[in-house]
C-alpha positions as a Python dict, from the first residue, in 0.01 Angstrom:
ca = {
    (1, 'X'): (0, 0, 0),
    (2, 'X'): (-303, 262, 33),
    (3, 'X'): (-425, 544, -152),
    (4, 'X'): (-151, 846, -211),
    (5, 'X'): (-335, 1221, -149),
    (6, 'X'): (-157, 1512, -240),
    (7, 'X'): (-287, 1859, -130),
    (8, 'X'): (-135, 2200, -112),
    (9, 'X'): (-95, 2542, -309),
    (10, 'X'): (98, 2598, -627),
    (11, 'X'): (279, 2908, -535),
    (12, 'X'): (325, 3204, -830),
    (13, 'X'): (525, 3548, -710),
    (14, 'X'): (427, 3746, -1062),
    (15, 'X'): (120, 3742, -1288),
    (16, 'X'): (329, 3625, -1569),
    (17, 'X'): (413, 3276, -1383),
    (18, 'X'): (15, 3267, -1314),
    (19, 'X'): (-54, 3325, -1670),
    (20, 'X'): (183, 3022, -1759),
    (21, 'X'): (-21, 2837, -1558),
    (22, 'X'): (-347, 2887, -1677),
    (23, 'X'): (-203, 2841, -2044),
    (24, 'X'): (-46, 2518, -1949),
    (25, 'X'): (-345, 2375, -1689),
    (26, 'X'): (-594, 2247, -1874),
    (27, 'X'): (-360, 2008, -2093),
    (28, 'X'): (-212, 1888, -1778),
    (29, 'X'): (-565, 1853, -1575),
    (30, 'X'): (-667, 1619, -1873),
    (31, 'X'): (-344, 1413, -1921),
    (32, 'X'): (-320, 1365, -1560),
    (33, 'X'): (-690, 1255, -1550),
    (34, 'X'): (-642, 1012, -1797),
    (35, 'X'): (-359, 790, -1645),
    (36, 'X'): (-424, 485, -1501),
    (37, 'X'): (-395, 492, -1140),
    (38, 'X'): (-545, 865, -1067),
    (39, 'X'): (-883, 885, -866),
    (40, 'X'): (-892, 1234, -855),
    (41, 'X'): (-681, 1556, -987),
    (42, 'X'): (-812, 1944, -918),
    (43, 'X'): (-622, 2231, -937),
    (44, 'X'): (-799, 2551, -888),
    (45, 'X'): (-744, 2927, -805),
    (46, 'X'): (-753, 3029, -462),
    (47, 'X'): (-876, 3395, -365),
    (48, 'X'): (-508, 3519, -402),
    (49, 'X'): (-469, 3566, -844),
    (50, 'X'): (-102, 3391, -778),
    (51, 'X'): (-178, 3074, -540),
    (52, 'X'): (-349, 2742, -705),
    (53, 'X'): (-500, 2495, -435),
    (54, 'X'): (-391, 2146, -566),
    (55, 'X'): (-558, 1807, -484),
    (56, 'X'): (-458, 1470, -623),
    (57, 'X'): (-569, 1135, -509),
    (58, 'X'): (-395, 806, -674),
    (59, 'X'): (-505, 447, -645),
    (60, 'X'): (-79, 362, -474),
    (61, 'X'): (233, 473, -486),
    (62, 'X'): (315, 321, -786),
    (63, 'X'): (74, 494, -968),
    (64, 'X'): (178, 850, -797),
    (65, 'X'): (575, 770, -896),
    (66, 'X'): (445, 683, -1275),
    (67, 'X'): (303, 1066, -1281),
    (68, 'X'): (563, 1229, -1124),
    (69, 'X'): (801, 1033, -1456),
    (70, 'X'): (520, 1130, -1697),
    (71, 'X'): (464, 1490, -1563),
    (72, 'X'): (912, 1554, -1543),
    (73, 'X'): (936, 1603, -1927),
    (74, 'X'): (624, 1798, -2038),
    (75, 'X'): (522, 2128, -2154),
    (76, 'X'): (353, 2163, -1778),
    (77, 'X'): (695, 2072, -1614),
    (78, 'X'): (879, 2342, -1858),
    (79, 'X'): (622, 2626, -1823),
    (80, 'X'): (593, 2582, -1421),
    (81, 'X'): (969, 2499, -1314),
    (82, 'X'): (1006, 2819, -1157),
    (83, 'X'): (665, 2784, -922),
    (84, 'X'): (719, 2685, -560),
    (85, 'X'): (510, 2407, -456),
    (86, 'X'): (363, 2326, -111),
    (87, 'X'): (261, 2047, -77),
    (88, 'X'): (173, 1724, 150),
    (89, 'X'): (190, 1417, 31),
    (90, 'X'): (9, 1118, 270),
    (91, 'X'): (-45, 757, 218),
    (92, 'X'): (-378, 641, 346),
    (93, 'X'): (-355, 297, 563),
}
């Protein structure tokens, strides 16, 4: 198995949803950073106040699955259920 990159655009439609995620971001930035597995985790404004560019890099699959359970029941996952996501998900050979 090779390395998992994610990369796309977190996708708010009203200042209150981008507010939600700048309360909730840095808490998930740091827990995300922190689990075994992740190379690499950015997710920063874009020139539009409502879209996020997102970037994630994980050692395999396995470790990409185990954040996608840790990340389903937290405060981040509450506060940004509403947010489309776009996003493309490759595994490097």
């Amino acid at each position: 198995m090779g390395m998992i990159h994610l990369t796309g655009r977190l996708i708010c439609t009203t200042h209150a949803q981008a507010r939600a995620v700048m309360m909730a971001l840095p808490d998930h930035i740091r827990l995300t950073r922190d689990e075994a597995g992740c190379v690499s985790f950015d997710v920063t404004p874009s020139d539009d106040p409502l879209i996020w560019q997102v970037e994630e890099r994980f050692v395999d699959r396995a470790a990409y699955q185990a954040h996608q359970a840790r990340v389903a029941g937290t405060d981040w996952a509450h506060q940004t259920a509403g947010i489309a996501r776009d996003y493309t998900v490759t595994e490097e050979k």
